[in-house]
C-alpha positions in Angstrom: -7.3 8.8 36.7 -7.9 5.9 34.5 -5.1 3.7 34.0 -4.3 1.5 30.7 -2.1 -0.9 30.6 -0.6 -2.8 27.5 0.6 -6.4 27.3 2.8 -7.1 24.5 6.0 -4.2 23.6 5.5 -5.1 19.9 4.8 -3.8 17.0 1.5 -2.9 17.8 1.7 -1.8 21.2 4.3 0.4 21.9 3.0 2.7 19.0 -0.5 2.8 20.0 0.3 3.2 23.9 3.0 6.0 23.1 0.6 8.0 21.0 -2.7 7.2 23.5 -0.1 8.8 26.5 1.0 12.0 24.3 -3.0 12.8 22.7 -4.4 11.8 26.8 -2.3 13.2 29.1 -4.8 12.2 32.1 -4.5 8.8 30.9 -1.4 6.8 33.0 -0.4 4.0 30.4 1.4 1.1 31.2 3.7 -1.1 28.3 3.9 -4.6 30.0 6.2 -7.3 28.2 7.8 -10.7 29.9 10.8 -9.6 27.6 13.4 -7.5 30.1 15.5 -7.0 26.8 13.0 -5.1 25.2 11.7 -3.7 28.1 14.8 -2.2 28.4 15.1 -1.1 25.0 11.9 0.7 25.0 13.7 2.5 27.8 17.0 3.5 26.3 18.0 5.8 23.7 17.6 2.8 21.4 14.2 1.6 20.8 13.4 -1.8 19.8 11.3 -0.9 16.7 11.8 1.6 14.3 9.3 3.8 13.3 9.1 7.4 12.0 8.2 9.3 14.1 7.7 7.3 17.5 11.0 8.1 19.6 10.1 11.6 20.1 7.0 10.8 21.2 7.9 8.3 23.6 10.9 11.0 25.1 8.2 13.2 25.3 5.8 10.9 27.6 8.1 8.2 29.5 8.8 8.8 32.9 5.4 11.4 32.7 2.2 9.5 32.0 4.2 6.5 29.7 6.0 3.6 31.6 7.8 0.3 29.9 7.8 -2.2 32.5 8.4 -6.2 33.2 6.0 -5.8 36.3 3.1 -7.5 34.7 1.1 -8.1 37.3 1.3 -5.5 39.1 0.3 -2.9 36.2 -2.8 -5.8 34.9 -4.4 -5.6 38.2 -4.4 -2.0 38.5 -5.4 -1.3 35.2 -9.2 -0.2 34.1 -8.3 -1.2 30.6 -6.1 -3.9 29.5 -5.2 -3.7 25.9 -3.8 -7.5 24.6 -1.5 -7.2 21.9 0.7 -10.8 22.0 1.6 -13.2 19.7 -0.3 -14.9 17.9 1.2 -17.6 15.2 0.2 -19.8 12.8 0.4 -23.1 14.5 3.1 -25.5 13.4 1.3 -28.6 14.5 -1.7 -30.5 16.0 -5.0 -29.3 14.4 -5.1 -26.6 12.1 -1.0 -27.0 11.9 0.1 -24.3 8.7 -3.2 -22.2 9.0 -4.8 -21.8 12.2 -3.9 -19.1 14.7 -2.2 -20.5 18.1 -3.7 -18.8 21.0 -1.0 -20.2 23.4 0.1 -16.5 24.9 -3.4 -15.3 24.3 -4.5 -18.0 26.9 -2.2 -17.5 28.8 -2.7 -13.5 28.9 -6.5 -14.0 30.0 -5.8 -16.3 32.9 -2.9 -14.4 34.2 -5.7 -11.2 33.9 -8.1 -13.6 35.6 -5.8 -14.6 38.6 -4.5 -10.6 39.4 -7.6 -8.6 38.8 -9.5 -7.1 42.1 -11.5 -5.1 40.5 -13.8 -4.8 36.8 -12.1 -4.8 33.8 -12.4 -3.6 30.1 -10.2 -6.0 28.2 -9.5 -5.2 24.2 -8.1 -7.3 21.6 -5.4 -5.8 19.9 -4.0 -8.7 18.6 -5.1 -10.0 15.3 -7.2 -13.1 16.8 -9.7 -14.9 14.8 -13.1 -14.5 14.9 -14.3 -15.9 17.7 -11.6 -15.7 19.7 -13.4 -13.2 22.2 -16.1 -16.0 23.4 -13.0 -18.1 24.3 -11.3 -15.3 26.0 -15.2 -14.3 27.9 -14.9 -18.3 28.9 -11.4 -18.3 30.5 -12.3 -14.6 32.1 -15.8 -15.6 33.8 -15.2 -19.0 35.1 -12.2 -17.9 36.9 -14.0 -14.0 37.7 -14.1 -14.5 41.4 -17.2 -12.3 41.1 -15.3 -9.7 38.9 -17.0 -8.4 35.5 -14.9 -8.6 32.6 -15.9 -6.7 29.5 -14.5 -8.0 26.1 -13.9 -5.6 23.6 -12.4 -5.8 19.7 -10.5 -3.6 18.5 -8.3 -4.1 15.8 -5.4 -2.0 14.4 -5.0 -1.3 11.0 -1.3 0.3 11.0 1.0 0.1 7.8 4.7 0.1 9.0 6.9 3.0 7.9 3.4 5.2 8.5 2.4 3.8 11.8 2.7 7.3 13.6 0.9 8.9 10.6 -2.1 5.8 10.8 -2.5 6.4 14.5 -2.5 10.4 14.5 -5.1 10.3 11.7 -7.1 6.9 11.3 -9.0 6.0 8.2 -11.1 4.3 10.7 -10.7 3.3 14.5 -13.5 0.2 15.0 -14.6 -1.2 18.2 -17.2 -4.4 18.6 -18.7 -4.6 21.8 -21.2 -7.1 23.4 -25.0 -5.5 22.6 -25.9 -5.2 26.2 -25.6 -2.5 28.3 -22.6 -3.0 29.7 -21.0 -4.4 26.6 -22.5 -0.8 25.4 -21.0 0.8 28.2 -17.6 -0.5 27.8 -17.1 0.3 23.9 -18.2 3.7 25.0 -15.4 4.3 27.7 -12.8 3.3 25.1 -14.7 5.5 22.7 -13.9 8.5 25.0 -10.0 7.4 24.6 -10.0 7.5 21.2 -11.9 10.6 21.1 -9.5 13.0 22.4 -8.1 13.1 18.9 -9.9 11.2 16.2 -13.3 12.6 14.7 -16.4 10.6 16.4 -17.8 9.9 12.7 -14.3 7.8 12.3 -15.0 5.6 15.3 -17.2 2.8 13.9 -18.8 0.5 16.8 -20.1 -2.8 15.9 -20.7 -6.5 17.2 -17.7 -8.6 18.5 -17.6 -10.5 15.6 -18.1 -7.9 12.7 -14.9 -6.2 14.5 -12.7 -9.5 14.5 -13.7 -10.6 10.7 -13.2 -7.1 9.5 -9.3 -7.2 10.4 -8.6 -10.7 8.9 -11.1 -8.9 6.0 -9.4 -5.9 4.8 -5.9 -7.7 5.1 -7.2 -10.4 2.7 -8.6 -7.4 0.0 -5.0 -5.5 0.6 -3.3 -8.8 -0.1 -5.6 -9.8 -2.7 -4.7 -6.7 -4.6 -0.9 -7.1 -5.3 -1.5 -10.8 -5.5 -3.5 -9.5 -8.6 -1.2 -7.1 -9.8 1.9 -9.4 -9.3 -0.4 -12.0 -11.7 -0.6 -9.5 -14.1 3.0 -8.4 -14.1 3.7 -12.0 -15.8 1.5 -11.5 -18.4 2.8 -8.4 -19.3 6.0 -9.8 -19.2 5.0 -12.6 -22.0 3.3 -10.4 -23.7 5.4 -7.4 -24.0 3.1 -4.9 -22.1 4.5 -2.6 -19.4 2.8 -3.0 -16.1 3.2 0.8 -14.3 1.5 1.8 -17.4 -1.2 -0.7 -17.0 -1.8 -0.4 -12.9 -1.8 3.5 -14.0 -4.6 3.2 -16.2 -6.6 0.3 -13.9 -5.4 2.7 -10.6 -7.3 5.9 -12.6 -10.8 4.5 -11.9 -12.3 5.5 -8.9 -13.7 2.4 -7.8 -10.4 0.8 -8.1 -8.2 3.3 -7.0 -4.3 3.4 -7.4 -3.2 2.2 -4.0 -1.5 -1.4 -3.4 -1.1 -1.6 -7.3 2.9 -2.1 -7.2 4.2 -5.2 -8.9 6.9 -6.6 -6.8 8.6 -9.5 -6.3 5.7 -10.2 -3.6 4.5 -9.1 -0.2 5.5 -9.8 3.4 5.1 -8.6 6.7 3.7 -10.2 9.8 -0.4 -9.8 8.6 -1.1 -10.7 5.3 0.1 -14.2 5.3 -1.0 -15.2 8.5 -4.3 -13.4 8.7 -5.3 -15.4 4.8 -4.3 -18.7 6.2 -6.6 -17.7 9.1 -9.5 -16.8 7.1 -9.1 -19.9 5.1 -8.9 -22.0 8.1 -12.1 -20.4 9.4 -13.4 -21.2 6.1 -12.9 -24.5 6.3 -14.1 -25.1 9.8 -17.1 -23.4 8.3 -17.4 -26.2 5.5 -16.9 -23.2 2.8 -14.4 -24.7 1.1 -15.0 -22.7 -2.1 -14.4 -19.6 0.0 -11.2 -21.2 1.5 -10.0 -22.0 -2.0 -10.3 -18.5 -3.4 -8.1 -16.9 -0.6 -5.4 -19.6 -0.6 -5.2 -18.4 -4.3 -3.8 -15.0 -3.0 -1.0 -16.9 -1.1 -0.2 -18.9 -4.2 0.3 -16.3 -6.4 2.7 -14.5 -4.0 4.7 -17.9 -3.2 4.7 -17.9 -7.5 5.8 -14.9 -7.6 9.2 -15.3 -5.7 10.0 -18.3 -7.4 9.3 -16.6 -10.4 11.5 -13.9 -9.3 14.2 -16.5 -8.3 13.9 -18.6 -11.6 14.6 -15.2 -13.4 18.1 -14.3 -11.6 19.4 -17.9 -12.0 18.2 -19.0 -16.1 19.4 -15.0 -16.5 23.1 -16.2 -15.6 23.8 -19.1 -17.8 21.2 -20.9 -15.5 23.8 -21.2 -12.2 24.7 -18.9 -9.3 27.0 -21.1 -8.0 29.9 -19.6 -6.6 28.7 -16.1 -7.9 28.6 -13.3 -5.8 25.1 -11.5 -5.8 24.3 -8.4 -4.0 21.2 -8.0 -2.3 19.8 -4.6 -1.7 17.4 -4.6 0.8 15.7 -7.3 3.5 13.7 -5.5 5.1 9.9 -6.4 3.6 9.1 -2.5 2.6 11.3 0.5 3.0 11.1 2.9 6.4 11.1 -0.6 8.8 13.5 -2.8 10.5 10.9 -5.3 10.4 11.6 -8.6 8.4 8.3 -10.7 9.1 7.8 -12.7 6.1 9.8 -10.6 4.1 9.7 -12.0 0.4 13.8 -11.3 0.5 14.3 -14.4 2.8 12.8 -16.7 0.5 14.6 -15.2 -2.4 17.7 -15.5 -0.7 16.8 -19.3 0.5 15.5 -19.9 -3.0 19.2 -18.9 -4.5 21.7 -20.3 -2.0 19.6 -23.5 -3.3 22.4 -23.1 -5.7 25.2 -22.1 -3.6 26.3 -18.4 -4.8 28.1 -16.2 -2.3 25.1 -13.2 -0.9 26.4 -9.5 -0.2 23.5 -8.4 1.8 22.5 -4.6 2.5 20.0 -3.4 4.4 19.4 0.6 5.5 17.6 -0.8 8.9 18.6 -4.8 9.4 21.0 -6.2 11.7 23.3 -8.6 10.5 22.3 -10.9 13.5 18.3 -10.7 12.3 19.5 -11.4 9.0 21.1 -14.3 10.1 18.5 -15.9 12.4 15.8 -15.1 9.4 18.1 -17.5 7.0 18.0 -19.9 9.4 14.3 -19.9 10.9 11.7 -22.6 9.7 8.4 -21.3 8.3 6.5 -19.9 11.3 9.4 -19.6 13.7 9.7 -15.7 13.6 6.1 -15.2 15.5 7.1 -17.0 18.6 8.6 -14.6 21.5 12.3 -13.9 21.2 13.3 -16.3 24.1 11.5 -19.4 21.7 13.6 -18.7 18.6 16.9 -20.5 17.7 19.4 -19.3 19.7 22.6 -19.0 18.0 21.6 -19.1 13.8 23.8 -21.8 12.3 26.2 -19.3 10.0 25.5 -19.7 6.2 29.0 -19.6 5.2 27.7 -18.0 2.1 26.4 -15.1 3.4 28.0 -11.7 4.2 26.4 -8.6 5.9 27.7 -5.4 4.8 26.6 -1.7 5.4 26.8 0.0 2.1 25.9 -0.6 -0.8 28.7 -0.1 -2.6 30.5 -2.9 -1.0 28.0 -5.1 -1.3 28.0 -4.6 -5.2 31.5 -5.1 -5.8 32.9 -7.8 -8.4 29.2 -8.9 -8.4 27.7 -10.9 -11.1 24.3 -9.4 -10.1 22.2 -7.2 -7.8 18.9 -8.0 -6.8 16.8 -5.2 -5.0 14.3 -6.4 -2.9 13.3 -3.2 -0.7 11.9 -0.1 -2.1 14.6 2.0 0.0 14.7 5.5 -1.3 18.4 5.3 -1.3 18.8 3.0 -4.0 17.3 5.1 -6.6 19.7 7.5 -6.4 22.7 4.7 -6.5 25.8 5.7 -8.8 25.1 3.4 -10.7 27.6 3.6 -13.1 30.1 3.3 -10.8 28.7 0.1 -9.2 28.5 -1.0 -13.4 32.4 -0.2 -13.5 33.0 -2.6 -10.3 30.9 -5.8 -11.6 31.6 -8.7 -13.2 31.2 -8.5 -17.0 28.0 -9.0 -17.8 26.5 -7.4 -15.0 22.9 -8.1 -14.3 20.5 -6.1 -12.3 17.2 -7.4 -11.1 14.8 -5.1 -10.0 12.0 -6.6 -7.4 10.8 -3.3 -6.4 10.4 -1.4 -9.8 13.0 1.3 -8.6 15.0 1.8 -11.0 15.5 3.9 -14.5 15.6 1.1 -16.7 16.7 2.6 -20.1 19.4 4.7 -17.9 20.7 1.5 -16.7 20.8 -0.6 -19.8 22.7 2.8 -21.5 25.4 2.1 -18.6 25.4 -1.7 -19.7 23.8 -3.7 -17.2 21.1 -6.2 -18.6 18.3 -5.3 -16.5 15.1 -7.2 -15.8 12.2 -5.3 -13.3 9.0 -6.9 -12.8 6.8 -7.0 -15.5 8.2 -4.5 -17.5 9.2 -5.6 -21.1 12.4 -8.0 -21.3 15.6 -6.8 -22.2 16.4 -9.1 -25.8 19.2 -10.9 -23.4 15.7 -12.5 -21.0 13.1 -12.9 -24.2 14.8 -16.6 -24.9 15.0 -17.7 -21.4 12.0 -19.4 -19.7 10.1 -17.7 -17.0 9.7 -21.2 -15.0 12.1 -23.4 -14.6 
């Protein structure tokens, strides 16, 4: 029986392992984690993530062919395949500090796999690592081998949260880069057969190492890249009058463009994008591209714009002051249908207006109050070191207050701002949250969710991203 074993319960890996137990049954598959917290969550009726989708299959397989466990070592050595998914931050200082990936916990991973391992070993990045990271990981593996083989494979997971059940039943594309010799050839074909059980051989693409590591930090970039674009042209619209669904419609309708990742919003977060740019520019650099570097550090710039924009908006809206207003904030998770608040463009939103000391009602389908609170109060990169490394106890800003409904969030507020797509918050009674506001009451739309005309017949003075002003906005400048 060949036995896989995953370290890292994250994100990445408790999907991926869940669904590789339910579509190979012959396949024993081990979740390894340092974390007993969530390695007891992944074995309790309340998961650590949420995902459409995934807690049925991981009832379905636990206990059978699926096991969460805090026995590392034990599960690494007996494993034929070892799957790495850990952290893997932007470093906060020493060289590289803001953009280079910290490859603390991969290191680590490799020579704990090095000191346990009795026998041969296929070992696949799962992380998102930068490109080269595999001839570091080869070094630490062979000069401590013992006379064990260790193969290195890539292989990169490209999951959208909220559809991460959906990406892994039915990949666009599952890649693997192997070593070109034969047992570098031999290896990408055994975790070819894995994948294989369920996903079409002409989606499984096999290339070099390298190809396979770029291509992850590549199509994050071009996804970025994308709303960076849109979100640049949602402010022209907005000078200029023009409507931006209308013109991401039109640009979506040609076929070499296509419609997809063409939402103006008040920006994008999540763990990838940001991290994986800085990466790519940092690679750049170290390169001596710096041309290349520059035109991908654009991407991050017009996102960081963008939420300042966003920001700028709610405050020279409201007599140009917050302070001591109490604002509503729909949403904080970074997209609808996740818990997950990894760069989440709400945090720096929310930091950008207590700037000015309002009182925030925040509401969030998915988001504990206490991961609210500890996001407030993280510095920049804090949130991709484990649990255990994270402030402890988040000094309380006194002006924030978690609630769980919207409704009370919105009461005797000056404004709302919506910041996550949730489904929910289209179908809002408005009308009776108009009735319970502060006179006038403004509503700022970051996601593009809402009826505006329906809305400004109710009263509110409305302002959605890049959509034309309301007559209130036209005189007020978009930058302070």
């Amino acid at each position: 029986m060949v036995k896989i074993c995953c370290i890292g319960a994250g994100y990445v890996g408790g999907p991926t392992m869940a669904v590789i137990a339910l579509k190979c049954p012959s396949i024993e598959v081990a979740v390894v984690d340092i974390s007993a917290p969530r390695i007891t969550a992944w074995n309790s009726d309340q998961l650590p993530i949420y995902e459409p989708g995934l807690e049925e299959i991981v009832k379905q397989c636990r206990g059978k062919n699926l096991f969460f466990s805090t026995a590392v070592e034990k599960h690494v050595s007996e494993a034929d395949i070892i799957f790495v998914s850990v952290n893997t931050p932007t470093k906060t200082q020493g060289l590289g500090a803001g953009k280079a990936a910290d490859l603390t916990y991969w290191e680590s991973a490799a020579r704990m796999i090095a000191d346990v391992s009795k026998s041969n070993k296929i070992v696949v990045e799962k992380s998102t690592v930068p490109v080269k990271t595999a001839e570091a990981i080869e070094k630490i593996l062979t000069h401590n081998s013992k006379g064990i083989k260790y193969q290195i494979l890539s292989n990169p997971e490209f999951l959208a949260e909220g559809t991460a059940i959906e990406d892994l039943f039915s990949p666009d594309r599952v890649l693997i880069g192997g070593r070109e010799t034969p047992d570098g050839q031999k290896a990408t074909q055994a975790l070819k057969e894995v994948y294989a059980h369920w996903v079409p051989e002409d989606r499984i693409i096999t290339t070099n190492l390298w190809s396979a590591e770029l291509s992850k930090l590549a199509a994050n970039a071009f996804l970025a890249q994308r709303i960076s674009s849109v979100n640049a042209m949602s402010a022209l619209c907005e000078a200029t009058g023009a409507n931006i669904s209308e013109v991401a419609h039109a640009v979506g309708k040609d076929t070499r463009i296509g419609p997809k990742f063409l939402n103006a919003s008040v920006g994008f977060g999540g763990s990838c994008f940001q991290k994986d740019i800085l990466n790519l520019v940092y690679i750049c650099e170290c390169n001596g591209l710096t041309e290349v570097a520059n035109y991908w550090k654009q991407v991050i710039k017009v996102n960081d714009y963008q939420k300042n924009r966003f920001v700028n908006r709610v405050v020279s809206s409201m007599f140009n002051t917050v302070s001591g207003k109490k604002i509503a904030i729909l949403g904080f998770a970074f997209k609808k249908d996740t818990g997950d608040t990894r760069e989440t463009p709400a945090i720096d939103v929310c930091k950008g207006l207590l700037g000015d000391k309002p009182q925030l009602s925040i509401y969030d389908l998915q988001v504990t109050e206490d991961q609210i609170r500890r996001d407030l109060s993280m510095k920049k990169f804090d949130w991709d070191h484990p649990i255990h490394l994270q402030p402890m106890s988040p000094a309380a800003v006194k002006e924030v207050s978690v609630v769980w409904d919207a409704y009370e969030a919105t009461k005797g507020a000056h404004g709302i701002c919506i910041l996550t797509e949730w489904d929910e918050f289209k179908t809002l009674d408005y009308k009776k949250i108009f009735d319970n506001m502060q006179k006038p009451a403004f509503l700022f739309d970051g996601r593009n969710v809402v009826d505006v005309e329906k809305l400004r017949e109710i009263g509110f003075i409305v302002y959605s991203i890049g959509k034309p002003l309301d007559a209130w906005l036209k005189d007020m400048p978009a930058m302070a």
